[in-house]
KOLKEFI-830530 format. One record per residue (C-alpha): residue in one letter; chain; x, y negated, z. Coordinates in nm, 3 decimals. Layout:
BEGIN
["a","A",[X,Y,Z]];
...
END
This chain:
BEGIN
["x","A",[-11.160,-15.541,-13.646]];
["x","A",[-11.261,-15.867,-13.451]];
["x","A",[-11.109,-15.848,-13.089]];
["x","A",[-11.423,-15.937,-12.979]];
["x","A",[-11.615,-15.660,-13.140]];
["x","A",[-11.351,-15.418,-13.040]];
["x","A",[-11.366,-15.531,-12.660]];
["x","A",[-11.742,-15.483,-12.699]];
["x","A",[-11.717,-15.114,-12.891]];
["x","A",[-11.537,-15.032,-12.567]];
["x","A",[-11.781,-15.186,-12.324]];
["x","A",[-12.064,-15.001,-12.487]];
["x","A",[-11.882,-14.605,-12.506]];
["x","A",[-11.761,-14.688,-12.124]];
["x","A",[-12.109,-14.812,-12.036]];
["x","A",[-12.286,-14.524,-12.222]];
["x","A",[-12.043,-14.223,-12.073]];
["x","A",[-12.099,-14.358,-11.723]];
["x","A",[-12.474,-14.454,-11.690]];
["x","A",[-12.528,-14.044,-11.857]];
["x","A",[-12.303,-13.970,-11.514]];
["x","A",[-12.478,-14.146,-11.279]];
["x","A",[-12.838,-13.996,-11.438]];
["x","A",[-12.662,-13.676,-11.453]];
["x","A",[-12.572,-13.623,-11.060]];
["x","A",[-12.167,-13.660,-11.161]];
["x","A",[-12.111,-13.963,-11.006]];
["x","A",[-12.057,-13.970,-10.614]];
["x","A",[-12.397,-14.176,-10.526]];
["x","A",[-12.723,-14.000,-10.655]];
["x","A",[-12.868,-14.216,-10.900]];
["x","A",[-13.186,-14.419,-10.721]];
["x","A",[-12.867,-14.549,-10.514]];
["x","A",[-12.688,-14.666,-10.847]];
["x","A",[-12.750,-14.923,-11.065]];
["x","A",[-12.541,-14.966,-11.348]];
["x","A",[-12.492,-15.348,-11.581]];
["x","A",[-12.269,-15.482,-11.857]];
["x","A",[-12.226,-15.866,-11.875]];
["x","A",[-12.355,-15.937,-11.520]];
["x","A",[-12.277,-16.218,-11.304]];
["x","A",[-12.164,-16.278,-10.952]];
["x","A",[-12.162,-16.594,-10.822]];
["x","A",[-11.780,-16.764,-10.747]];
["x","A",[-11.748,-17.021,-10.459]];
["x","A",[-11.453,-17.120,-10.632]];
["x","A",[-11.579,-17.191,-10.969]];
["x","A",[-11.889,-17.284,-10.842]];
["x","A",[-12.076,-17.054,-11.069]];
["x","A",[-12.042,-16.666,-11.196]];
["x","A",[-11.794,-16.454,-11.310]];
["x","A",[-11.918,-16.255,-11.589]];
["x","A",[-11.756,-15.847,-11.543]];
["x","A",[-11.772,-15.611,-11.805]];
["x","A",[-11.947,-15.336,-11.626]];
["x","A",[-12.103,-15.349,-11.277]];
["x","A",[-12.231,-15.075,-11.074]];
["x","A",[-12.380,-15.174,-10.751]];
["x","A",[-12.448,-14.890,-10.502]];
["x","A",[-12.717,-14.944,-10.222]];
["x","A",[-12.912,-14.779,-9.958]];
["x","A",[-13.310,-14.738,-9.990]];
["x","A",[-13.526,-14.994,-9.959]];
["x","A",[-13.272,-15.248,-9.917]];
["x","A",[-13.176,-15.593,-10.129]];
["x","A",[-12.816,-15.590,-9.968]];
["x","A",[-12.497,-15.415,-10.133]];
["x","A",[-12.344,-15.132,-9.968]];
["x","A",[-12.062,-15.129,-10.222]];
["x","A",[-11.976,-15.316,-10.595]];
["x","A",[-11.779,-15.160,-10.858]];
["x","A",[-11.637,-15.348,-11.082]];
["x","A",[-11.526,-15.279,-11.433]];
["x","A",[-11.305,-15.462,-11.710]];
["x","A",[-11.197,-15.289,-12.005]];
["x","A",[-10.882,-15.344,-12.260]];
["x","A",[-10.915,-15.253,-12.613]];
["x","A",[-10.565,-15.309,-12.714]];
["x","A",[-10.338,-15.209,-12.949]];
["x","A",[-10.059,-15.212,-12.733]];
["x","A",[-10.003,-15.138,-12.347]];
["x","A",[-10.198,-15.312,-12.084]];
["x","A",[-9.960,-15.542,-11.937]];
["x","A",[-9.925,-15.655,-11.571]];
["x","A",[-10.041,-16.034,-11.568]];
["x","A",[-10.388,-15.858,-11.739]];
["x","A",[-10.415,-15.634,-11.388]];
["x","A",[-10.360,-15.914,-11.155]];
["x","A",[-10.572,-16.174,-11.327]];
["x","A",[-10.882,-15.941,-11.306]];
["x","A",[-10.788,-15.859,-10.937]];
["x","A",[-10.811,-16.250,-10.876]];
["x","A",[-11.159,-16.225,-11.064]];
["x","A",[-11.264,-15.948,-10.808]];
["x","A",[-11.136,-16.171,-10.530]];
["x","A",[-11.331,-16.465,-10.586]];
["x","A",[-11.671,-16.234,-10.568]];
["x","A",[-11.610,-15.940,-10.360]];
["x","A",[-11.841,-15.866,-10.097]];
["x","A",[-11.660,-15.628,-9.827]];
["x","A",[-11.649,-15.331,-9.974]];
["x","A",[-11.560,-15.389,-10.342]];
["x","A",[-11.392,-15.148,-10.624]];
["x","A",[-11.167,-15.274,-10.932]];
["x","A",[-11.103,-15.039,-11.216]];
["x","A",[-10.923,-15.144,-11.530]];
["x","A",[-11.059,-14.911,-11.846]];
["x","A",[-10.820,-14.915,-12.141]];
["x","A",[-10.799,-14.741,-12.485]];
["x","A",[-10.376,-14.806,-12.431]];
["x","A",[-10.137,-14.673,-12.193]];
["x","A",[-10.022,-14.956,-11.915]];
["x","A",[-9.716,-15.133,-11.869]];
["x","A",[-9.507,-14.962,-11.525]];
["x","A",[-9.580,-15.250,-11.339]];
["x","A",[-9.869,-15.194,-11.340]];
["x","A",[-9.877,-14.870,-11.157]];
["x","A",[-9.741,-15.086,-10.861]];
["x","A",[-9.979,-15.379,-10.847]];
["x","A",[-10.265,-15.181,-10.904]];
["x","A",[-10.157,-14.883,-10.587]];
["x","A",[-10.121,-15.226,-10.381]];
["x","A",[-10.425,-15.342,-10.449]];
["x","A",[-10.639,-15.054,-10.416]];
["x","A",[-10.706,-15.098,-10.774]];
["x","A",[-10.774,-14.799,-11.014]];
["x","A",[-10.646,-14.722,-11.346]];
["x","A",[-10.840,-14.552,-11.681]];
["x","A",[-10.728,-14.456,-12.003]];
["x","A",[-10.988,-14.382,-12.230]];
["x","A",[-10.941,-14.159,-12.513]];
["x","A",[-11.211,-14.160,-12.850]];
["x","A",[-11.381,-13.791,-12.836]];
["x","A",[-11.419,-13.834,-13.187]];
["x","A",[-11.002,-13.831,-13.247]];
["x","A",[-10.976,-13.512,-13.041]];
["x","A",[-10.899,-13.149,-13.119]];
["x","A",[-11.200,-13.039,-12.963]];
["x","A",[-11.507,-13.243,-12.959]];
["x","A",[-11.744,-13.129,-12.710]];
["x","A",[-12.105,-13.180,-12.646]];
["x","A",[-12.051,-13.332,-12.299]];
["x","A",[-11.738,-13.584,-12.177]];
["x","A",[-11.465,-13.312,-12.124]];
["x","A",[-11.309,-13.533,-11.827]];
["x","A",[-11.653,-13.486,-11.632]];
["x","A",[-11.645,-13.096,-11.657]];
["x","A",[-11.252,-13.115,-11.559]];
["x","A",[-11.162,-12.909,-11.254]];
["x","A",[-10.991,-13.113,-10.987]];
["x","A",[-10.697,-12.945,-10.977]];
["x","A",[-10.543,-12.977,-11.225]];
["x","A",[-10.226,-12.769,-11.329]];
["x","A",[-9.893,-12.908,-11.369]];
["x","A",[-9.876,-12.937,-11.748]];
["x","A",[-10.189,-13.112,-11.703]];
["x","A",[-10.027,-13.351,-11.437]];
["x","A",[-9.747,-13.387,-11.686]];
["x","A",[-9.977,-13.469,-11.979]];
["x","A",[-10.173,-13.752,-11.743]];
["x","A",[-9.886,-13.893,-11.606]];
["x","A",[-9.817,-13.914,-12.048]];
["x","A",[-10.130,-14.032,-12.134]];
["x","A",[-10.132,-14.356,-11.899]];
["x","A",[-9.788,-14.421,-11.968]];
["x","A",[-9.683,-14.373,-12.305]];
["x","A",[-9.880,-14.572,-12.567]];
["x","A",[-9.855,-14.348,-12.881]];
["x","A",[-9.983,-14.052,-12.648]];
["x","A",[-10.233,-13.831,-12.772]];
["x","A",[-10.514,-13.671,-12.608]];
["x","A",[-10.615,-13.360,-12.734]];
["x","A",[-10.962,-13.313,-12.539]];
["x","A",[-10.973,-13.537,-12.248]];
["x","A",[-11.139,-13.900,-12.275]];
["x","A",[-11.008,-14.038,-11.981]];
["x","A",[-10.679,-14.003,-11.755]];
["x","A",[-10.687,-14.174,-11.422]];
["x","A",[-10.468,-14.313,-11.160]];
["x","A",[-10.584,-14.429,-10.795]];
["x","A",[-10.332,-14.527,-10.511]];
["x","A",[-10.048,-14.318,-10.683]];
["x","A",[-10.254,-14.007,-10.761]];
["x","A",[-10.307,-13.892,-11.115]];
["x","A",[-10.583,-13.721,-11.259]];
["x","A",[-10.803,-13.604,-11.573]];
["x","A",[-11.141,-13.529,-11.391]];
["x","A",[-11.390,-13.850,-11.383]];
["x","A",[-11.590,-13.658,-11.077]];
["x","A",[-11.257,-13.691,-10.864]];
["x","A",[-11.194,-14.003,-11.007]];
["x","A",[-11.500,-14.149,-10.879]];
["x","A",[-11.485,-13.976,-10.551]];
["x","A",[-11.132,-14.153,-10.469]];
["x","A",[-11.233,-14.518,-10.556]];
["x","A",[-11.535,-14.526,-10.362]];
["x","A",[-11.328,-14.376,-10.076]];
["x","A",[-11.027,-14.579,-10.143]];
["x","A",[-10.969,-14.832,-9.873]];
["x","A",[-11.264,-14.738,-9.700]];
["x","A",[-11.283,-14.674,-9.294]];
["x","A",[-11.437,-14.450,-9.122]];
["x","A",[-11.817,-14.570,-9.095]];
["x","A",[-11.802,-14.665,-9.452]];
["x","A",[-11.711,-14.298,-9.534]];
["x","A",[-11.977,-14.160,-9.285]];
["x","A",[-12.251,-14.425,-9.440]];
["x","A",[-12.183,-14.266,-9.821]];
["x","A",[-12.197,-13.920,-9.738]];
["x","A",[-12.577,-14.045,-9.667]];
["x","A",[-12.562,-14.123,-10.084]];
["x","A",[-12.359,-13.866,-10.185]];
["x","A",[-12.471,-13.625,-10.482]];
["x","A",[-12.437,-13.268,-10.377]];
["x","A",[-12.123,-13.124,-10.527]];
["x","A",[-12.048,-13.022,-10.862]];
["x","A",[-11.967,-12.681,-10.914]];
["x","A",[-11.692,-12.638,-11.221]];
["x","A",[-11.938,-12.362,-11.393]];
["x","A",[-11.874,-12.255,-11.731]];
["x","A",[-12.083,-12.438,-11.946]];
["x","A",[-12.025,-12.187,-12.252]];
["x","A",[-12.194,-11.819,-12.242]];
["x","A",[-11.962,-11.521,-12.156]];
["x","A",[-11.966,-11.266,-12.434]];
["x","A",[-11.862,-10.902,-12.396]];
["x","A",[-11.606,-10.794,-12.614]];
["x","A",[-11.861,-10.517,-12.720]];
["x","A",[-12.076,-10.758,-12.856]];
["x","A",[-11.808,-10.933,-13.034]];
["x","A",[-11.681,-10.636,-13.207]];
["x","A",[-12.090,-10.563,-13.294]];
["x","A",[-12.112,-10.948,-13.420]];
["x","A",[-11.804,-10.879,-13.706]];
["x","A",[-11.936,-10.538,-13.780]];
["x","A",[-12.318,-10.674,-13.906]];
["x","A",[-12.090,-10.942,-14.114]];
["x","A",[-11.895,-10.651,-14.262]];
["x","A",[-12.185,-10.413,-14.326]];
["x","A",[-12.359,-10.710,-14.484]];
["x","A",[-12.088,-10.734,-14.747]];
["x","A",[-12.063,-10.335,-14.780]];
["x","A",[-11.692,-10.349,-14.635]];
["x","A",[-11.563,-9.975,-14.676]];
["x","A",[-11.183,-10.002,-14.559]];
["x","A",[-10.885,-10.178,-14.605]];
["x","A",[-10.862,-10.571,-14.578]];
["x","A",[-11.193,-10.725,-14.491]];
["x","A",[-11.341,-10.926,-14.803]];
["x","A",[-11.333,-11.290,-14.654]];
["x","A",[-11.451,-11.481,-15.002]];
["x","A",[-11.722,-11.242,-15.021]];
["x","A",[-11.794,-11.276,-14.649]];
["x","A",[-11.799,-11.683,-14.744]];
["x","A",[-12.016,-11.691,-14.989]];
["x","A",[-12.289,-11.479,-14.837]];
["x","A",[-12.250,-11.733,-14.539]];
["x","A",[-12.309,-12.001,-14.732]];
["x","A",[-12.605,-11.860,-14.916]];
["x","A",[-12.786,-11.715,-14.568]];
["x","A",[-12.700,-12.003,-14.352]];
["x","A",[-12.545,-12.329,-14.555]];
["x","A",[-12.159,-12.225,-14.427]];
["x","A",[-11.900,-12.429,-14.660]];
["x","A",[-11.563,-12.332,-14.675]];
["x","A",[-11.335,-12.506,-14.853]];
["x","A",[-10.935,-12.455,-14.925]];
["x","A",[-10.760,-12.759,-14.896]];
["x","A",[-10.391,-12.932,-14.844]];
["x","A",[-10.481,-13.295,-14.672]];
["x","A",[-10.557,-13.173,-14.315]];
["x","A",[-10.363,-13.375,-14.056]];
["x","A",[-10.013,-13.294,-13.972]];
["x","A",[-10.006,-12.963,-13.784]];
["x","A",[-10.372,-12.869,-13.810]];
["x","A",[-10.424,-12.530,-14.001]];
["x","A",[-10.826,-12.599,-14.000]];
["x","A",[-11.122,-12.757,-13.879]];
["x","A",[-11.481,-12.653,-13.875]];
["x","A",[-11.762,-12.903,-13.801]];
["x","A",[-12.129,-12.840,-13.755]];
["x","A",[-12.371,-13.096,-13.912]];
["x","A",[-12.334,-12.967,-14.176]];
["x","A",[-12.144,-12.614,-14.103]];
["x","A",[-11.843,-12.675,-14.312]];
["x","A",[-11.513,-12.500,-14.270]];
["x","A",[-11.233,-12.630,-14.371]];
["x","A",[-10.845,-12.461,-14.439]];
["x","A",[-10.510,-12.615,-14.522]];
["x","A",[-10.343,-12.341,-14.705]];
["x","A",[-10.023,-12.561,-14.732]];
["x","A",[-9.984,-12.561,-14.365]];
["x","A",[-10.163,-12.183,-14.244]];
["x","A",[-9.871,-12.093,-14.443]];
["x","A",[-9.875,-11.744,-14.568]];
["x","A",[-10.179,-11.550,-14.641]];
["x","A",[-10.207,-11.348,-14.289]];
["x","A",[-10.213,-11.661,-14.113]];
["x","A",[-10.456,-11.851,-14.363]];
["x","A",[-10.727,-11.525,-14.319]];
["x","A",[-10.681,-11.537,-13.966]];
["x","A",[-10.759,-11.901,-13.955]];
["x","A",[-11.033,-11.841,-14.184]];
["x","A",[-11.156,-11.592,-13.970]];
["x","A",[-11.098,-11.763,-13.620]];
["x","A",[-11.344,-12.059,-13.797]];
["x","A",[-11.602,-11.813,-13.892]];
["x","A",[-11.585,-11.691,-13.504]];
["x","A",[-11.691,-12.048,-13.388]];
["x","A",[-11.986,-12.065,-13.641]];
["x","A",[-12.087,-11.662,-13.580]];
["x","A",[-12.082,-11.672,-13.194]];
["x","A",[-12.289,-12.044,-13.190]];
["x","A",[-12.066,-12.223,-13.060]];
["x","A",[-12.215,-12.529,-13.200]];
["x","A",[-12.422,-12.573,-12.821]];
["x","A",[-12.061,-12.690,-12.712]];
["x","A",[-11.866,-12.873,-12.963]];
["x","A",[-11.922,-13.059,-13.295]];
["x","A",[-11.612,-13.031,-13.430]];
["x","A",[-11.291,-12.874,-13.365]];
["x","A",[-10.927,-12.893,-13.513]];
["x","A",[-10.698,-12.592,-13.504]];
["x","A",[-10.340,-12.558,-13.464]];
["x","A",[-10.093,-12.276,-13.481]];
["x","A",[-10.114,-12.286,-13.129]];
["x","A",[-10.456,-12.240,-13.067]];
["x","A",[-10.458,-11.921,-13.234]];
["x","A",[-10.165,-11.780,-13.006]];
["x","A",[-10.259,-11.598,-12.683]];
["x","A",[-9.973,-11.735,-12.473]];
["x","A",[-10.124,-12.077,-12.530]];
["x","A",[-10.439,-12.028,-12.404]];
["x","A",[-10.277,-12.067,-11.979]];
["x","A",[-10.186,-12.421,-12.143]];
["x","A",[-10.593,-12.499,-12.242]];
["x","A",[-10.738,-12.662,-11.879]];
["x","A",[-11.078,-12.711,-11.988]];
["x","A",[-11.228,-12.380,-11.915]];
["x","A",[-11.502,-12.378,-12.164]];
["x","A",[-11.239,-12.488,-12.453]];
["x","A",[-11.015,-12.154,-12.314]];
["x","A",[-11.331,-11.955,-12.334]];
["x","A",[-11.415,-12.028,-12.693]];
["x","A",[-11.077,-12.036,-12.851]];
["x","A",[-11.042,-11.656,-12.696]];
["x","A",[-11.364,-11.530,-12.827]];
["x","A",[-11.329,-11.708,-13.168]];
["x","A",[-10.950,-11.549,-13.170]];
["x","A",[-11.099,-11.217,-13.072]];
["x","A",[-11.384,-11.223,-13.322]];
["x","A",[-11.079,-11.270,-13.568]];
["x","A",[-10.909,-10.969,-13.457]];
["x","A",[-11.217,-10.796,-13.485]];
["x","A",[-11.321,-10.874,-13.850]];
["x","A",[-10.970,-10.875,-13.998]];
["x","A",[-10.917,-10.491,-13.811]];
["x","A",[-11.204,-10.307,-13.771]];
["x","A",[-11.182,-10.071,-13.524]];
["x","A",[-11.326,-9.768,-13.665]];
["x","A",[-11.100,-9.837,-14.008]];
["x","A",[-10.786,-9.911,-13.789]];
["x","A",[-10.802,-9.642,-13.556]];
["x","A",[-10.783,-9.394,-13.890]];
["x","A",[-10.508,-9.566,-14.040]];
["x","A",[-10.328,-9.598,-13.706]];
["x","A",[-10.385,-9.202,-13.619]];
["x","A",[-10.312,-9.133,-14.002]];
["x","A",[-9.957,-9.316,-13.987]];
["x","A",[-9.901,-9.095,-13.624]];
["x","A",[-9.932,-8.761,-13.808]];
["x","A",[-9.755,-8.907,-14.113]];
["x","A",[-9.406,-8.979,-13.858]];
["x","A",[-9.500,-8.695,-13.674]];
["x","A",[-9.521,-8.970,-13.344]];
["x","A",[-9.660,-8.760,-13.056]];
["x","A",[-9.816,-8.877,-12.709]];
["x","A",[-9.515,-8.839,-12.442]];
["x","A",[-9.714,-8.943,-12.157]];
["x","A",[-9.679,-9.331,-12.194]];
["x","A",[-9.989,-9.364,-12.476]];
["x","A",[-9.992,-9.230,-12.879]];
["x","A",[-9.786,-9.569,-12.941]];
["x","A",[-9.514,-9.656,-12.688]];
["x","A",[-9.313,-9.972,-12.731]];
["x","A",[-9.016,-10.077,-12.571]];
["x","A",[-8.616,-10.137,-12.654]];
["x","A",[-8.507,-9.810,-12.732]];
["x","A",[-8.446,-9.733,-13.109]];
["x","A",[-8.681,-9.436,-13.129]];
["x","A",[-8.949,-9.622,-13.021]];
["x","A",[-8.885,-9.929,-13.199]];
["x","A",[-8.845,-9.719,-13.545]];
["x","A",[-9.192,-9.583,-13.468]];
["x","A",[-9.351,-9.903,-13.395]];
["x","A",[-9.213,-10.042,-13.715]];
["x","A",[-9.294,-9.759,-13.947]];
["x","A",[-9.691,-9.693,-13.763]];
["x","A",[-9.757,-10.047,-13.851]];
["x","A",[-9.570,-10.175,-14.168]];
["x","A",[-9.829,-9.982,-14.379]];
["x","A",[-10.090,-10.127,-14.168]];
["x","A",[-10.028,-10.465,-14.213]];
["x","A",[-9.996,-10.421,-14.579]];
["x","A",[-10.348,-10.229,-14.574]];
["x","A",[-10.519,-10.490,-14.363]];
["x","A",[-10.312,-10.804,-14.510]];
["x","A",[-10.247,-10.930,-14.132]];
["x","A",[-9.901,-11.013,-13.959]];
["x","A",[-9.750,-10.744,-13.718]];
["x","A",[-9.823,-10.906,-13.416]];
["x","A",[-10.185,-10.883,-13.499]];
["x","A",[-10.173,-10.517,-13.518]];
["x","A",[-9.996,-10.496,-13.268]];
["x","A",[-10.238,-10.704,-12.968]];
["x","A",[-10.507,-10.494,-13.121]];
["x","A",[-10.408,-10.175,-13.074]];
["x","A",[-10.324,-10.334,-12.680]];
["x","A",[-10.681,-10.402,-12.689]];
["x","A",[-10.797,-10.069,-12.787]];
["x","A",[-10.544,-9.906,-12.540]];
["x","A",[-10.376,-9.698,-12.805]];
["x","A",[-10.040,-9.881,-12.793]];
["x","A",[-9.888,-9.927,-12.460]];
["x","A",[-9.585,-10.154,-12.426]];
["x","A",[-9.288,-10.220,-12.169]];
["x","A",[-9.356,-10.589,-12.142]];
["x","A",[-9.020,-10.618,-11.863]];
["x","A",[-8.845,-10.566,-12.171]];
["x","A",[-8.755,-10.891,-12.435]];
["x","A",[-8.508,-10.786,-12.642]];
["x","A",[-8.726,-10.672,-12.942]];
["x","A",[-8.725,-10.952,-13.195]];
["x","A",[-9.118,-10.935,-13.213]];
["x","A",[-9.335,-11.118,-12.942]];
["x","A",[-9.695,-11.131,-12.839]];
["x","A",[-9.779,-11.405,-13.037]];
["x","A",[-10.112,-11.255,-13.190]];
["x","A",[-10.128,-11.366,-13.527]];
["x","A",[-9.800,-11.506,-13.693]];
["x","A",[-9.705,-11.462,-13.989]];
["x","A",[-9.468,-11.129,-14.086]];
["x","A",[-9.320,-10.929,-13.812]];
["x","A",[-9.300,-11.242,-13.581]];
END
């Protein structure tokens, strides 16, 4: 692609994501302060005529011609890292126009060089990495960096700090990744609210607070679901199909998807490296890479974990999704720091649990197997799990049978009993070979 039409592709997404802010109340001035422009001028004594800057957003009080602050924009579409003598030549752009109380932020689609980093912390400057939403594992309705808490946990520091640095870095929801005067940060709110306080004294501060949009509280955006009405959700698809017992019928389940509502699901090979499946929405169409799912417990969970996204609507939020062995292991979910992603990978992954193991059908299996091994209730729950041998034996002959009844892995079984509180489980304890991870393959 041209450089020029490249440079301009970025321009327009940048441009687009940030006017939708300021119109949205996200951005730290309410929007009949704000006034946002690609290509605009500002006039250079030096040069004796204007500097042209990418984007522009001037900020100004009501009723009046003069600026209370300028932020300018220039944005990188590179195929390698932003390097240094980039940074400083748009700072001496930014000189040659600034009125007093001017902002610089470079926007790039590549990581920067570590110099950088220095010039731009002492220069007041601010740093974006920007991140196609198309290309990511999630893609969401609205820009996931505007939702993004301001706190961000430590893996997420970790991945920032990755994402501005490292050029082959890959973002798995977040567009953008900032840096301001040695801070780093994935929310575009907090972002905002830094550079326009950046540098700033004390009247300045006082005079924006006049501006300011009220804050933005970090609501979910995506509807809590009881886990009642989860379990009733996977029970109409099964009584639809005339499921009796035993493993639920997911072709059958498929096909009278795709005849009631236009659901395609197709088996494939040729997913990316490490993705087990996707599902996007216009049009519904699931899609599963048996090579990679692996064996058949994991490829009907993914199947079913899919089907959750499509069942529970979750179409309002995202238009696609990719999903990876991780995303369908509870453990993982702590590592998820867009609330609303966290959220709908649980109830798609508890949907799955639901469908695959029915609780009506698994609770008569499970209290069939108990009278089968004579396995009584000794005060710590009908199923107790920890490192002894007894109770290991019984763990392992309650829900072999199962797993070969329900075609699921172990672990499976064994987070849904948790769920229904009829196995109980001395989680101080690690020496068992099996783990929590919900829905591996085997006894894993």
């Amino acid at each position: 692609m041209d450089t020029t039409v490249k440079g301009n592709q970025l321009e327009d997404q940048v441009y687009a994501l940030f006017s939708k802010m300021i119109s949205e109340g996200q951005f730290p001035a309410r929007s009949e302060h704000c006034q946002i422009y690609k290509k605009k001028g500002y006039y250079s004594k030096d040069r004796e005529n204007e500097i042209i800057f990418d984007i522009s957003i001037e900020i100004r009080f009501p009723g009046q011609s003069t600026l209370f602050m300028l932020v300018l924009i220039e944005c990188k579409n590179y195929n390698h890292r932003v390097p240094v003598d980039d940074v400083e030549e748009f700072f001496a752009k930014v000189e040659q126009v600034s009125p007093s109380n001017t902002k610089s932020i470079v926007v790039s689609t590549n990581a920067f060089q570590e110099g950088t980093f220095k010039f731009a912390k002492s220069k007041g400057m601010a740093l974006l990495r920007y991140f196609d939403p198309e290309e990511h594992d999630w893609v969401l309705t609205r820009s996931p960096s505007i939702t993004a808490p301001w706190n961000i946990a430590n893996s997420s520091f970790s991945n920032t700090y990755k994402g501005l640095h490292l050029q082959d870095y890959v973002s798995r929801y977040f567009d953008f990744y900032g840096f301001i005067g040695g801070t780093y940060m994935n929310s575009l709110n907090q972002f905002f609210n830094e550079i326009v306080q950046l540098d700033s004294d004390r009247k300045v501060a006082e005079l924006l607070e006049g501006l300011r949009c009220e804050t933005q509280s970090n609501t979910y955006l995506v509807s809590y679901r009881e886990t009642e009405e989860i379990e009733s959700l996977s029970q109409d698809i099964l009584k639809k199909v005339n499921y009796v017992d035993g493993a639920a019928p997911l072709d059958e389940i498929c096909e009278s998807l795709a005849i009631g509502l236009g659901l395609e699901v197709r088996r494939t090979a040729n997913l990316a490296k490490g993705v087990l499946g996707t599902i996007s929405f216009n049009p519904p169409i699931i899609q599963i890479d048996d090579v990679q799912a692996g064996g058949e417990p994991r490829i009907r969970f993914t199947v079913a974990h899919e089907l959750g996204h499509f069942i529970l609507g979750h179409q309002r939020y995202m238009t696609k999704e990719k999903c990876h062995k991780q995303d369908i292991e509870p453990e993982s979910a702590e590592d998820i720091c867009i609330k609303d992603i966290a959220r709908m990978e649980w109830q798609a992954n508890y949907f799955a649990s639901c469908l695959l193991l029915p609780s009506e059908q698994l609770l008569m299996s499970f209290r069939s197997e108990l009278t089968k091994r004579a396995v009584v209730d000794r005060g710590y729950g009908l199923l107790y799990l920890d490192d002894q041998p007894c109770n290991v034996d019984a763990y392992y002959a309650v829900t072999t049978p199962i797993m070969n009844k329900f075609n699921v892995s172990r672990s499976a079984i064994k987070i849904r009993l948790k769920h229904l509180g009829l196995l109980s489980e001395n989680t101080s304890l690690r020496r068992l070979k099996t783990t929590s991870t919900f829905w591996s393959v085997g006894d894993s």
